[in-house]
C-alpha positions in Angstrom: 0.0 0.0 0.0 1.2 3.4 -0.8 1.0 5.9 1.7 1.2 9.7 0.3 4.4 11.8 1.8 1.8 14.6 2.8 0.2 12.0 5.0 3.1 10.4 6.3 4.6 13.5 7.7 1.4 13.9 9.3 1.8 10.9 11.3 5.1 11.4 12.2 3.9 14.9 13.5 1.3 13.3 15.2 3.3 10.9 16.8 6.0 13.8 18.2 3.1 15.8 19.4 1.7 12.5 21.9 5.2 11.3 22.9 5.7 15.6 23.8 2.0 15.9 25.6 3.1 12.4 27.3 6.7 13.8 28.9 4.6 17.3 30.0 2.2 15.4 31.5 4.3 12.5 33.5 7.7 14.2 33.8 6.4 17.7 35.2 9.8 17.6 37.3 11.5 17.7 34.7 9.5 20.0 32.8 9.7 22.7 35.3 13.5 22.2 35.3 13.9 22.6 31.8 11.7 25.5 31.7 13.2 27.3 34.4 16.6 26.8 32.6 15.3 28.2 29.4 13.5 31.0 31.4 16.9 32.2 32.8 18.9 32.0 29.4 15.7 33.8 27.6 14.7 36.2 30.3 17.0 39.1 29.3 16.8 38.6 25.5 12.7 39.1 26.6 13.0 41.8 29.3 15.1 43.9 26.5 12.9 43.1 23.6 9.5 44.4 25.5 11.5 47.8 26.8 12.4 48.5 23.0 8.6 47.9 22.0 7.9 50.3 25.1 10.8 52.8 24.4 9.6 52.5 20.3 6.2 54.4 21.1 8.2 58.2 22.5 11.1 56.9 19.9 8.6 57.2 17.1 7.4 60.6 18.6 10.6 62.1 18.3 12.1 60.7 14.9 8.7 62.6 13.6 10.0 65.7 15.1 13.2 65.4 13.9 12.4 64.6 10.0 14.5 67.8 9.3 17.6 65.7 9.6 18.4 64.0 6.5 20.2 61.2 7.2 18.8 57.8 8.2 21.3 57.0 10.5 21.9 60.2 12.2 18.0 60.3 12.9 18.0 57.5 14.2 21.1 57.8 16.6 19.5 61.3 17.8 16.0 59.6 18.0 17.7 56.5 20.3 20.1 58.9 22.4 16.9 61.5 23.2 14.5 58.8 24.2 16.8 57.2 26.5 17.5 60.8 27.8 14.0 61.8 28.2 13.1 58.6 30.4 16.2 59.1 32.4 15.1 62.6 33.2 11.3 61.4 34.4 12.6 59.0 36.8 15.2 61.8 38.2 12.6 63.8 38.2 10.4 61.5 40.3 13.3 60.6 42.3 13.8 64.3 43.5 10.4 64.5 44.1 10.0 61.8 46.1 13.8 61.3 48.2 13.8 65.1 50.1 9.4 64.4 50.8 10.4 61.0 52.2 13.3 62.1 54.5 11.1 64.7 55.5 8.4 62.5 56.5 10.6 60.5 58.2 12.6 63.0 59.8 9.1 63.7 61.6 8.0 60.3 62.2 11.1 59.3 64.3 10.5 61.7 67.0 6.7 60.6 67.0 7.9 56.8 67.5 10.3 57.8 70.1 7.9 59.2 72.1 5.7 56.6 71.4 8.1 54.1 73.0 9.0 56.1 76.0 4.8 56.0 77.0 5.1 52.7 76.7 8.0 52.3 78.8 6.7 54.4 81.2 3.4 52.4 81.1 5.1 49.1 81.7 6.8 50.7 84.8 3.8 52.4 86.1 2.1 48.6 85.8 4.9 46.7 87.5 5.1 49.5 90.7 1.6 49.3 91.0 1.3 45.6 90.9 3.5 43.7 93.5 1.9 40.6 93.3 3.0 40.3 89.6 6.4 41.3 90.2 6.5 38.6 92.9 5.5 36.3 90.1 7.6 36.9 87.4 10.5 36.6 90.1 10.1 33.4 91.2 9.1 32.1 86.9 12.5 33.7 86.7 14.2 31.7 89.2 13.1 28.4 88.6 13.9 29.4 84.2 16.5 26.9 83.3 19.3 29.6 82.2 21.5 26.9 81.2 19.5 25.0 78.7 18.6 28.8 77.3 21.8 30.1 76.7 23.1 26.9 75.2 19.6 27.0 72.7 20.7 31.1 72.6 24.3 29.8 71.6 23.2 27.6 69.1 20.4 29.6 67.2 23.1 32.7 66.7 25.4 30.0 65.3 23.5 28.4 63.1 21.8 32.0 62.1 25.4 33.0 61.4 26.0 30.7 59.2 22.4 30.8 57.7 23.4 34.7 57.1 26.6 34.2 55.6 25.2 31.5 53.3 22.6 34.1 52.4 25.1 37.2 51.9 26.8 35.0 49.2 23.5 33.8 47.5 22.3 37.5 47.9 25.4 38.9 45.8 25.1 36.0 43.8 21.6 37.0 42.7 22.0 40.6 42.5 25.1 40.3 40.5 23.2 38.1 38.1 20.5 40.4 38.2 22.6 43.5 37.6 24.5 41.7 34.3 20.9 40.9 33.2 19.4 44.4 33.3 22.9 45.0 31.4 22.0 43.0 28.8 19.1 43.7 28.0 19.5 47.6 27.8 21.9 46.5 25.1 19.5 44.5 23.4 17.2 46.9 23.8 19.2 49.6 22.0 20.2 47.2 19.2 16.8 46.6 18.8 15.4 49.8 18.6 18.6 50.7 16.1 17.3 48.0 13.9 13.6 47.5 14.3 13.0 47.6 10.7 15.5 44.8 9.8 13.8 42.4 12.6 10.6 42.8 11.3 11.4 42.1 7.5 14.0 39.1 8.6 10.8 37.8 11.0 7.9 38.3 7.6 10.7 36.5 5.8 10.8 33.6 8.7 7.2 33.3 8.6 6.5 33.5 4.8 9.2 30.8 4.5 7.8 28.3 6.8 4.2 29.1 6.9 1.3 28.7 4.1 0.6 32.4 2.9 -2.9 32.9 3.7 -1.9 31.9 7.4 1.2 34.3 7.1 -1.0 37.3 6.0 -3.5 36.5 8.7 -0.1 36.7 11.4 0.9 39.9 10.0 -2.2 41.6 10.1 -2.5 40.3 14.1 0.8 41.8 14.8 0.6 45.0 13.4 -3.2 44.8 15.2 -1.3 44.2 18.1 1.8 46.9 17.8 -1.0 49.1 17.1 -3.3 48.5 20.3 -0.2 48.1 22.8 1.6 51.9 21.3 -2.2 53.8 21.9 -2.6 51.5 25.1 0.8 53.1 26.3 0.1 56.6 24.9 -3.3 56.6 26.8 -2.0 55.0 29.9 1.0 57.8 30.4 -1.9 60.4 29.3 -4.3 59.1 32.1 -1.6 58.9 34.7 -0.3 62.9 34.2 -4.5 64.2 34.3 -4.8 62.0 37.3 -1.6 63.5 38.7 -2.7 67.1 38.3 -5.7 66.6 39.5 -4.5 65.2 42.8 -2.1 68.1 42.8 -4.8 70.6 42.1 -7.2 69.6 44.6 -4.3 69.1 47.2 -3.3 72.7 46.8 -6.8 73.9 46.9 -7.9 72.0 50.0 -4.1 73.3 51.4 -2.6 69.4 52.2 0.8 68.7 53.0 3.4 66.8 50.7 1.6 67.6 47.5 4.4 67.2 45.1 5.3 64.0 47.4 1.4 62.6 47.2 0.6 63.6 43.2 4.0 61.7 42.2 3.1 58.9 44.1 -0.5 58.4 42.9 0.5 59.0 39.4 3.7 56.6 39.8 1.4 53.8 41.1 -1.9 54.6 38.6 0.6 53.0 35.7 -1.1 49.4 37.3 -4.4 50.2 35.2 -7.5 51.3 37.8 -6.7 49.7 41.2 -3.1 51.0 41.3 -4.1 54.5 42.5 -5.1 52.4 45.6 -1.6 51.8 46.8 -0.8 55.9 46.2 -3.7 56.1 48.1 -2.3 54.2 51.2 1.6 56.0 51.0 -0.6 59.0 50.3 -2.9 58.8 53.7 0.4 57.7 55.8 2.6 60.5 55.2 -0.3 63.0 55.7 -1.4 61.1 58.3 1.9 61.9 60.5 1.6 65.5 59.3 -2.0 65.7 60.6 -4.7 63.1 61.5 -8.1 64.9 60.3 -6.5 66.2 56.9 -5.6 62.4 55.8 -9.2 61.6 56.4 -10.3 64.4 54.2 -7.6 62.9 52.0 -8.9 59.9 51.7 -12.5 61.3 50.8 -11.3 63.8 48.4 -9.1 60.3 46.8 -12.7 58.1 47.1 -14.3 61.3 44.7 -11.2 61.7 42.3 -11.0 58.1 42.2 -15.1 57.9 40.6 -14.4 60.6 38.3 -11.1 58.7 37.0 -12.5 55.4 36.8 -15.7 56.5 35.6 -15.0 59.5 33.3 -11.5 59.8 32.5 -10.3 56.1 32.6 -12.6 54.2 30.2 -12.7 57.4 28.2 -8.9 58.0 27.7 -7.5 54.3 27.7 -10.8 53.3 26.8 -11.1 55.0 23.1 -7.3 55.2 22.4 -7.3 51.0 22.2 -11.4 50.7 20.8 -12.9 49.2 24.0 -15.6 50.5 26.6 -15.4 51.5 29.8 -17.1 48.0 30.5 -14.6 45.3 28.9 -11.4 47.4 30.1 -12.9 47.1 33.9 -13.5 43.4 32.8 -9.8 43.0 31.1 -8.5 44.5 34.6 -10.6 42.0 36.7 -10.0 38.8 35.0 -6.0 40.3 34.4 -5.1 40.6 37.8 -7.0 37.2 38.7 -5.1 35.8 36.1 -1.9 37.5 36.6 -1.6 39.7 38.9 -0.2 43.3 38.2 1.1 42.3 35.2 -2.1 41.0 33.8 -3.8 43.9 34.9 -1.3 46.1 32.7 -1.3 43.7 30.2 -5.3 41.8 29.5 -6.5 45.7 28.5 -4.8 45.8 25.1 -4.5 41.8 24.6 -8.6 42.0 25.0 -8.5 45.4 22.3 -6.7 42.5 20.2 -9.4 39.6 20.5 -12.3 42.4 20.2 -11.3 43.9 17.3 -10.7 40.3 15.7 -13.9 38.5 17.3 -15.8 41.4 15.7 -14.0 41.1 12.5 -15.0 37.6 12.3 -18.3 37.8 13.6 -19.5 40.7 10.7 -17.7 38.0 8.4 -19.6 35.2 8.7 -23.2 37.6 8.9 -22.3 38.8 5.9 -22.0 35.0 4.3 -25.2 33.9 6.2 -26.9 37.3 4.6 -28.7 38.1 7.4 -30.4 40.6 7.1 -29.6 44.3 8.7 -33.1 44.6 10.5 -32.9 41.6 12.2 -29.3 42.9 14.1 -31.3 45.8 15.2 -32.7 46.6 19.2 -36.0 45.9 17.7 -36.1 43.8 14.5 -39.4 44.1 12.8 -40.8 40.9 13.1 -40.6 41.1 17.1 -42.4 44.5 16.3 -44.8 43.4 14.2 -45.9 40.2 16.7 -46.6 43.3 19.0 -48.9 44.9 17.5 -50.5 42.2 16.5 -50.8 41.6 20.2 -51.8 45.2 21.3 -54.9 44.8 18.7 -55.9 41.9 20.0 -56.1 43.3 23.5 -57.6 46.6 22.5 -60.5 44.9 20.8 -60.9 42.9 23.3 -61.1 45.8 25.8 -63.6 47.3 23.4 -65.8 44.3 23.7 -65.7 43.7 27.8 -66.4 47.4 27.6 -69.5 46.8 25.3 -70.9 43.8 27.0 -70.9 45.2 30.2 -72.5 48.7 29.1 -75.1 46.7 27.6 -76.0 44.8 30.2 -76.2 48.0 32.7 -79.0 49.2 30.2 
């Protein structure tokens, strides 16, 4: 019997795809090993390519204002060197904001503490002089304590911690050296990256039109530039959200006359880039450092925060984000929810523009296949004229028999 090539590698693929499923499923030791191996070799190869799709959006911003300069390569060294600049002078920025509020704040919060523990010291005296009998107590527990054994179990807990703590020092330096030579890496990446961008993509079309049947390659494409699209105006909107929301945490601070504004705004606009519940956590830091400033005006802070917060999530939120990635107020609060349940932070910053993605093409697909059914337009609509019609059908009936009741019974009152 002759079996066909076509099908043949079909089996074979088959085959590889059961004897794969089988190891995941009975080998997961191994699995996660593997993984985790190929997580730590690809991790800052990844962490570099997703800061040069982040850094890409301002990049493209500023190679647009600078299409005065006419060569390629100069532009694009200028356009690299500036964007890098710009985001190094936001976090200094916030850095200065936030290091001389925080000493302050803690500058005024140690003499609060140390007076806190001197009350309490002077409450545990008060309680012992007043209370004998306790003292008596705690003598003779003392006493009979087996100093001995405690001092030897003292002895050996600080040795073994020692050595616990030294272990952990090395592993410590270990890790952040490792980490440090990562972040390295992929800022490097980054940067080559972003120099080439162009290059990547063709060389990855030319990848996927190699190995992949055409219609299927076109179909990929169109998803990917769907998707570079969604993510740059997700990021555009998010960094536009987070300044309004800034100033007008700023603004109200200022009017209602609050301590640490600059401290406060910075903070709640730091933390809002975590889509809709990140304002929370500015909310917290927020209520704390007023809090040791002055006790009533962080609870008028934290009203004044429960308003703002409304009008954000509300108004400017859905409306900002919402229309710069083509989704309702409605599906991003549902792409936060199921993100974070999912994910955590990162699928709260991430599900908003991945469900942009599946809406767009769900909708695409959907007004596809209506249009090759040929249903009709009427019957899509909030009230599609058969429905209608079956109504008023039903409101005759009803009115003529009203009509009748209402004749019966006058004639039998006559």
């Amino acid at each position: 019997m002759h079996i066909e090539k076509k099908t043949l590698k079909n089996i074979f693929i088959g085959v590889g795809a059961c004897i794969i499923l089988y190891w995941l499923l009975h080998e997961t030791d191994r699995v996660k090993s593997v993984f985790s191996v190929i997580s730590d070799i690809t991790f800052p190869f990844v962490f570099g390519a997703s800061l040069a799709f982040v850094l890409n959006v301002p990049m493209r911003a500023i190679e647009g204002l600078l299409k005065g300069v006419k060569k390629g390569g100069l532009r694009r060294v200028l356009s690299v060197l500036l964007t890098f600049i710009a985001v190094l002078l936001v976090l200094a920025v916030v850095v200065l904001l936030l290091i001389p509020q925080i000493g302050d704040t803690v500058e005024s919060l140690v003499p609060k503490l140390i007076d806190f523990v001197n009350k309490v010291e002077s409450f545990v005296i008060t309680s012992i002089n007043n209370n004998p009998d306790l003292v008596e107590i705690i003598g003779s527990e003392l006493q009979n304590f087996n100093w001995v054994g405690f001092a030897q179990e003292a002895i050996k807990m600080v040795t073994n911690s020692f050595s616990t703590i030294v272990t952990g020092a090395f592993v410590a330096i270990s890790t952040a050296s490792s980490a440090i030579m990562d972040v390295v890496i992929a800022v490097v990446f980054a940067i080559y990256c972003l120099f080439q961008k162009e290059t990547l993509a063709r060389q990855g079309r030319k990848l996927l039109y190699a190995f992949v049947p055409e219609k299927a390659a076109d179909y990929i494409v169109r998803v990917m530039r769907l998707t570079n699209a969604t993510f740059s105006n997700f990021l555009s909107g998010q960094c536009l959200e987070v300044i309004i929301l800034g100033c007008m945490f700023a603004i109200t601070m200022a009017i209602f006359r609050m301590p640490y504004i600059p401290l406060v705004s910075v903070l709640v606009a730091v933390t809002a880039f975590i889509p809709v519940v990140g304002a929370w956590v500015g909310c917290v830091l927020g209520a704390f450092f007023i809090l040791v400033a002055n006790p009533l005006q962080a609870v008028w802070f934290v009203l004044m925060f429960l308003i703002l917060q409304q009008i954000e999530n509300n108004l400017i939120y859905p409306r900002v984000v919402g229309t710069s990635i083509g989704l309702s107020g409605m599906w991003v609060l549902i792409a936060v929810g199921v993100g974070g349940s999912l994910m955590g932070v990162a699928g709260m910053f991430l599900m908003i523009p991945v469900t942009s993605v599946i809406y767009t093409l769900l909708s695409e697909h959907t007004n596809a296949r209506l249009a090759l059914k040929s249903v009709r337009t009427e019957k899509l609509t909030p009230q599609p004229p058969e429905i209608q019609r079956f109504r008023d059908r039903q409101k005759t009936r009803k009115e003529k028999k009203t009509k009748k009741v209402n004749k019966t019974s006058e004639e039998n009152k006559e």
